[in-house]
N, C-alpha and C positions, 0 to 999 in steps of 0.2 A: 548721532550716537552719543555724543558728548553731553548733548541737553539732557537728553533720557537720561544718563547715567545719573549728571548732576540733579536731577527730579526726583530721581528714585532714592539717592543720598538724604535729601532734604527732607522727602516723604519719611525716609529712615530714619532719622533725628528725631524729626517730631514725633513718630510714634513711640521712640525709645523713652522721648521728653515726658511722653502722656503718660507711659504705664510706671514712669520713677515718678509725678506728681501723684497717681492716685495710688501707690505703693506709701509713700509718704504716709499721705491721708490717711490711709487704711488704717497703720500703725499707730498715727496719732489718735485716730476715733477710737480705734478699740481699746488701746492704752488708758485711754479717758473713760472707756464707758465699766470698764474693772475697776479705776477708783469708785464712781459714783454711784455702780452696786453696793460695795462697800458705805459709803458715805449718805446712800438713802437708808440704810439698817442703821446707822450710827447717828443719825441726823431724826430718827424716824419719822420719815416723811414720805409716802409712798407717791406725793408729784415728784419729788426724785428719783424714784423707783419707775418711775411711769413715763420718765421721758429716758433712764438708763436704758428701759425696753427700746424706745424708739432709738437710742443710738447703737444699740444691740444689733438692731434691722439695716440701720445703715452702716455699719462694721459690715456686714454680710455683705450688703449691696457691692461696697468698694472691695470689697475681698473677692466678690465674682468679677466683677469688673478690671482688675490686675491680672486676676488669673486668666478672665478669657481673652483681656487684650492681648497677651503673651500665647494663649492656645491659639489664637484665631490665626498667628502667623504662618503655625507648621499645616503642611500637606496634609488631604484622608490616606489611610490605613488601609490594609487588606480589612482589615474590621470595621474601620469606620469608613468607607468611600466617599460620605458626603462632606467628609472634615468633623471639626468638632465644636461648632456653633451650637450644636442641638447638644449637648451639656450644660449651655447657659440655664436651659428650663428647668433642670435636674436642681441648680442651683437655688433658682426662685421657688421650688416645691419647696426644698430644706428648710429656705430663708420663712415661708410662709410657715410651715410647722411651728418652727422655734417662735416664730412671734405670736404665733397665736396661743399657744401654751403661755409664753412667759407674759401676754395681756388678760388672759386667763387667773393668771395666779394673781398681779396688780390688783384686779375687777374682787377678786374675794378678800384681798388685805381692805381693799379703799373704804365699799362700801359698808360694811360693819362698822367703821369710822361716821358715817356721817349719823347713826344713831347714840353712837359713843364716840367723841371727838379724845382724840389722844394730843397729849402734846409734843409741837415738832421745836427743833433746835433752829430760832432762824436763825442766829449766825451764822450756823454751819449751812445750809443752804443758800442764804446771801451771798458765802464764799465758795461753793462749789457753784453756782447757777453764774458767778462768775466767768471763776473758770472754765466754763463750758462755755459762754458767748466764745472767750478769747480762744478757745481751743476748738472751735467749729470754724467760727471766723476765719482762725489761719488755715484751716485745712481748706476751707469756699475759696482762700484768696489762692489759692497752688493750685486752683484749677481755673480761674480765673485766664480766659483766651484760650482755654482747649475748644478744641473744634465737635472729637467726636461724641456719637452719641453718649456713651457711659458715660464721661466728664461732665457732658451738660446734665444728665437726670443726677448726677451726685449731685453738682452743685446745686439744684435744686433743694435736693432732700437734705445737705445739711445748711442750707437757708432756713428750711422749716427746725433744726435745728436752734439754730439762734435764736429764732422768734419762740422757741419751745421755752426754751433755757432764758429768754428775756419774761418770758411770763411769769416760771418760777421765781424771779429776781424780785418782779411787783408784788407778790403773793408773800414771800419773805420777807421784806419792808415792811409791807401791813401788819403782821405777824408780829413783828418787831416790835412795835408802835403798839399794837390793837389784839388781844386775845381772842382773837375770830381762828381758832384752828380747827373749822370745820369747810375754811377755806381750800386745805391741803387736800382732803381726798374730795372734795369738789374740783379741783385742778384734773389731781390725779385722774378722776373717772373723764372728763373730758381729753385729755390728753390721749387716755387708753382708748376711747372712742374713735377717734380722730383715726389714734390707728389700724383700728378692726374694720374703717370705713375703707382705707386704704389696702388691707388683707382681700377685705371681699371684692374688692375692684381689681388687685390683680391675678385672685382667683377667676374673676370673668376672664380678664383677656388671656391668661395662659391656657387655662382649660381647653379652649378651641384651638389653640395652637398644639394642644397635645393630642389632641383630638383630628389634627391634620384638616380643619376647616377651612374651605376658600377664604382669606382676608377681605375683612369689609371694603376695603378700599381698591380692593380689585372685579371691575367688569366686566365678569367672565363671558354676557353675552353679549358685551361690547367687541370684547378681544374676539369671539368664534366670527361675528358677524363682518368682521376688518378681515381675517384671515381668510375667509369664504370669497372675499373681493379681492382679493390676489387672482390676478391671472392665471388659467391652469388649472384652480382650485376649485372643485365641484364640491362639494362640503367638508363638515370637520364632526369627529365625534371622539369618545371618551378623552373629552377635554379636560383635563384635572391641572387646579391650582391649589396648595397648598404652602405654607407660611416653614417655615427648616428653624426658625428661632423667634417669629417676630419682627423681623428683617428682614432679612433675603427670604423670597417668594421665589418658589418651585411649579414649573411648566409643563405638563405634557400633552401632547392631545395624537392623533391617527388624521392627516389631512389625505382625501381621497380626490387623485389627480383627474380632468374631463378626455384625458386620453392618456396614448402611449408619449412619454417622451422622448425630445432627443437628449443625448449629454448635455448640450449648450442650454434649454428651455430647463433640467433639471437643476443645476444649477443659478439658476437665472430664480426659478422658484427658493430653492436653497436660502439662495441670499436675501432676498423680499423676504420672507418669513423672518428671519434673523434679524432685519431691519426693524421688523412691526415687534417682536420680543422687546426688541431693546431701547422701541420708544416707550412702552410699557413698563420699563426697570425693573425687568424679570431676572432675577439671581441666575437659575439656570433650566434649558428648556433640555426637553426632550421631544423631537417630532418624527414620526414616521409618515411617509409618503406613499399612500396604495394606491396601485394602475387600477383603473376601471377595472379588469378580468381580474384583478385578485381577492382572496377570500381576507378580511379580517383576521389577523391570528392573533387572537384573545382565548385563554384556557378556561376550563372550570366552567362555571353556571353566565360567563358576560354573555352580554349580546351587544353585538358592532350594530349602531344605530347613534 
């Protein structure tokens, strides 16, 4: 009892650790990305403007990610009984709006620019493209040995951060030195690119997840055909898998028993099926068990098959 408890402690720390490192973050990225709105209209430079959007996206990101490390801990509701993981999606819809609007608006300042080049401040982007390495930078390194998933996809996205903001740094240099300022919205529109490539890619993968799609990465006629070879078990049907966030995968199916059983053989089945769920790393299952003589009780237009 004493290990457990100390486990659960430790477990507790760290996730307290995780959600005050991207709490941090959150505040420093968006702190930073309200300057550099600021500072791409003052600088006029819309590659500053064009990676403000992409820090815009990742303020959002660390902001769901705080919020649902902390959601994820409380119990479901009479309202919500599955918990409230499926809020995350609700989240990435938003994030996904707002980005794609404010790449939207970037795409109609830039390209006008590259037939009329306007002139950008490099100083003032030399000095904010700075700031932004060392202000991503710190925020990558406070996450730096998190374990879970949100920390590792932040740190990712503000990696791509620094390398954004290390681009604008060379581009303002040049700028510097060289009156080429049809470099800037050449930046800008790949920058914005870059991230409407990234909009439409997690437009694929949420869409099916809202959509309640079995996950690619689950064998649903692997799993019917395992469970069928369970002892006891004469077939399987309205087998359904479905994804709750992206993560945790959702189990149901109707297994149709080869006779009566006893309590001890019921259990026995019980447990075997629980066993094969959770080699499978099913979130949460739901199974019913029909006796040969019983009817399928399915409502409305199904049919037990």
């Amino acid at each position: 009892m004493h290990n457990d408890e100390q486990g659960h402690h430790h477990h507790g720390h760290h996730h307290h650790g995780t959600i005050k490192n991207i709490k941090a973050a959150f505040f420093l990225n968006l702190g930073f990305t309200v300057v550099e709105i600021i500072g791409g209209f003052l600088t006029n430079s819309t590659a500053i403007l064009a990676d403000a959007v992409h820090d815009l996206g990742d303020s959002f990101a660390l902001g769901q990610a705080w919020y649902f490390e902390r959601l994820s801990r409380r119990q479901g509701s009479k309202a919500y009984t599955y918990g409230f993981r499926r809020f995350s999606l609700l989240g990435a819809l938003m994030s996904t709006i707002l980005l794609l609007t404010s790449s939207l608006y970037v795409l109609s300042e830039a390209i006008p620019r590259l037939i009329n080049p306007e002139h950008s401040h490099a100083e003032g982007m030399m000095f904010l493209a700075l700031i932004g390495i060392a202000v991503n930078g710190y925020a990558m390194f406070k996450l730096v040995g998190e374990k879970g998933v949100n920390a590792r996809t932040i740190g990712l996205h503000l990696l791509e951060d620094v390398l954004g903001w290390a681009a604008v740094l060379v581009v303002a240099i040049i700028l510097y030195f060289k009156d080429i300022h049809i470099l800037d919205p050449i930046l800008a529109i790949l920058i914005t690119l870059y991230i409407m490539m990234h909009i439409v890619k997690n437009i694929k993968a949420t869409l099916p997840i809202f959509l309640q799609a079995a996950p690619e990465d689950v064998d649903i006629d692997l799993i019917k055909r395992k469970i069928s070879e369970i002892e006891h078990i004469n077939s399987a049907h309205h087998v359904h898998v479905w994804s709750l966030d992206g993560e945790n995968t959702i189990f149901s199916a109707h297994l149709v028993a080869d006779k009566n059983l006893t309590p001890g053989q019921y259990a026995e089945l019980k447990q075997n099926v629980k066993s094969l769920i959770h080699h499978y790393g099913l979130y949460h299952s739901t199974v019913e068990i029909e006796l040969p003589e019983e009817a399928c009780r399915m409502t409305g237009n199904a049919v037990c098959n």
